[in-house]
C-alpha positions as CSV (number, residue, x, y, z in Angstrom):
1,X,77.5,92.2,165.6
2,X,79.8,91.0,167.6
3,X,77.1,87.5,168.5
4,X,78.0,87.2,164.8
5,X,81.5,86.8,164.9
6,X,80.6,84.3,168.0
7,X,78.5,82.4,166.0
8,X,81.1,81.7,163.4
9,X,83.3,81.2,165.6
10,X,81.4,78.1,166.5
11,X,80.7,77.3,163.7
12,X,84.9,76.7,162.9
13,X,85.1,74.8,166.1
14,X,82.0,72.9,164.8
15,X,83.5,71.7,161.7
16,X,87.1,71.2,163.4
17,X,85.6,68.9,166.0
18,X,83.7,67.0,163.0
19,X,86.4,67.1,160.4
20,X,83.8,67.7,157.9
21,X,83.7,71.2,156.0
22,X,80.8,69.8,153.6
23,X,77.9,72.8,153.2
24,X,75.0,71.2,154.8
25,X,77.5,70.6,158.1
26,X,78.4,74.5,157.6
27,X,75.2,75.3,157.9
28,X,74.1,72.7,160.6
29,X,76.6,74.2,162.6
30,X,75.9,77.5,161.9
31,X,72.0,76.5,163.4
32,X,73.5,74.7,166.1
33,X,75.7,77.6,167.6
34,X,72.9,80.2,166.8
35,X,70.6,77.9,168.7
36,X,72.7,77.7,171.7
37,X,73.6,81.5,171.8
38,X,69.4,82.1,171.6
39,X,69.5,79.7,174.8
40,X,71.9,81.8,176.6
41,X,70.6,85.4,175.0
42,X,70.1,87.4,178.8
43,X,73.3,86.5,179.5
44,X,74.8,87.6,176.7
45,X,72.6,90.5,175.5
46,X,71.9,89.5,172.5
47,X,68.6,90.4,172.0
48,X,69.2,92.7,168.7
49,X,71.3,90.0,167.4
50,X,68.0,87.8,166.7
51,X,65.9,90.7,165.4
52,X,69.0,91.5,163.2
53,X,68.9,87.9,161.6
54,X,65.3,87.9,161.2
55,X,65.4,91.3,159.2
56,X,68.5,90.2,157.2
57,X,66.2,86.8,156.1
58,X,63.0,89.3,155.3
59,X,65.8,90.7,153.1
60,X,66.8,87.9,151.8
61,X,63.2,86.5,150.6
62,X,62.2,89.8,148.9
63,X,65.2,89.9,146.9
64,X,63.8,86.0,145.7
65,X,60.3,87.4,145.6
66,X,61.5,90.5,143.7
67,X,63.8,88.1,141.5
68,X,61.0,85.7,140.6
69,X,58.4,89.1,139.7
70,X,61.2,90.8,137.5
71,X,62.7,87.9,135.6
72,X,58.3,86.6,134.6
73,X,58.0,90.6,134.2
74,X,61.2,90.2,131.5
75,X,60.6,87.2,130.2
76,X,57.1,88.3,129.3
77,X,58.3,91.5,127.5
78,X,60.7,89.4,125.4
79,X,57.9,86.7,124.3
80,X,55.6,89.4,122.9
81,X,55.2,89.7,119.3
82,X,55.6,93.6,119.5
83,X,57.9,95.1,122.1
84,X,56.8,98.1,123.7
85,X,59.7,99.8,125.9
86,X,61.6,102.7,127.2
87,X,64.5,101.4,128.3
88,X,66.5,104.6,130.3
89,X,68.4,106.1,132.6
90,X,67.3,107.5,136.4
91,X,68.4,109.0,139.1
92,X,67.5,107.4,142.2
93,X,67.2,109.2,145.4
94,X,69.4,107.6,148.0
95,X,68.4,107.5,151.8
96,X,70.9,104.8,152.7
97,X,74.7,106.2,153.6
98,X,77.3,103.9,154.3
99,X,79.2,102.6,151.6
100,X,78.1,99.0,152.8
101,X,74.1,99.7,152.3
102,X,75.1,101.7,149.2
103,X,76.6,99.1,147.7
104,X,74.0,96.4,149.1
105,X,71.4,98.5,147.5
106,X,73.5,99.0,144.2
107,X,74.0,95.0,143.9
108,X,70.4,93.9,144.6
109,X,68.9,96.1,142.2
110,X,71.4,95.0,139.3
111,X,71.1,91.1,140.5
112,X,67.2,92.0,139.8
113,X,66.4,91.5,136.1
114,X,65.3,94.2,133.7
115,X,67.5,96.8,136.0
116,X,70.9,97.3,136.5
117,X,73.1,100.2,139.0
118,X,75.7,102.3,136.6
119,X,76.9,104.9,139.2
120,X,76.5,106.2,142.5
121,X,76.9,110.3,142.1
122,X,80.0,111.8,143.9
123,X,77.9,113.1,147.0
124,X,76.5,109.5,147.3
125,X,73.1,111.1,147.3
126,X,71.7,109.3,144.1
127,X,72.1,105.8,142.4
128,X,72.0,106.0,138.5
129,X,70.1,103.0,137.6
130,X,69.2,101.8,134.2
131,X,65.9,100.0,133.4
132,X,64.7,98.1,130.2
133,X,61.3,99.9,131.1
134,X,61.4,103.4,132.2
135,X,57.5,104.0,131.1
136,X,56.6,104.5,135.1
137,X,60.3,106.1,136.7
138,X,58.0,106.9,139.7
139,X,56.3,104.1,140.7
140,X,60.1,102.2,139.8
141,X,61.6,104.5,142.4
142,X,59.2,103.6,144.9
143,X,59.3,100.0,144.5
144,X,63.1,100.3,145.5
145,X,62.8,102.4,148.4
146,X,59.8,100.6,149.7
147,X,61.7,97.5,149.0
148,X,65.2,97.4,148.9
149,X,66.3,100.5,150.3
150,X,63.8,100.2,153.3
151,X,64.4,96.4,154.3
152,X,68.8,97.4,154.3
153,X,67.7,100.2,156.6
154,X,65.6,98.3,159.0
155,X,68.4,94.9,158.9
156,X,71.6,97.4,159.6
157,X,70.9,100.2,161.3
């Protein structure tokens, strides 16, 4: 973690020395200092640090794969002359702990459509999580621990 606070620390100096705090120099910094910390990564021992980002973006494009499949899956359901649900309530066993991947968790499965997170229990063992289709709570509960859950694991722990 702490290549991370490097790299934006760079990235400040980077848009100091260019006097330009537009987005697309943000992030052209932010490549350019990541760049030059890969080139100097024995020194440094930042080895993890690279297989951290790489996770964090395999999180990143499943939520937009899992955003794309969910809002067709909902906006199929709402075009049909007859709608069919079972819209309810579950409780979802957590295997994440900190209040960071709890919270991660909680706010990628309500920015997902047809699903949204109500409450975390007071152990923090499960996620209540309400669904406009609750006709396969199983196979739901997979998805998110195959998905979600599992990719927050593997990019912060």
């Amino acid at each position: 973690m702490t290549l991370l606070i490097v790299n934006v620390l760079f990235v400040v100096v980077w848009v100091a020395i260019t006097g330009s705090a537009t987005l697309l120099n943000i992030g052209f910094g932010f490549l350019l200092s990541a760049f030059t910390l890969w080139l100097i990564r024995d020194q440094v021992g930042g080895r993890s640090y690279w297989t951290r980002i790489g996770r964090i973006a395999s999180l990143i494009g499943l939520f937009f794969k899992e955003l794309m499949l969910s809002a067709w899956t909902v906006a199929v359901m709402v075009v049909k002359p007859r709608l069919d649900l079972q819209p309810g309530i579950f409780a979802f066993p957590l295997t994440v702990t900190s209040d960071f991947e709890i919270t991660l968790l909680a706010n990628l499965i309500t920015l997902t459509p047809g699903t949204l997170s109500v409450d975390v229990s007071e152990d923090r063992r499960y996620l209540y999580v309400h669904a406009v289709d609750c006709s396969n709570i199983e196979a739901t509960k997979r998805d998110i621990a195959n998905g979600f859950e599992r990719k927050i694991m593997e990019a912060f722990r």
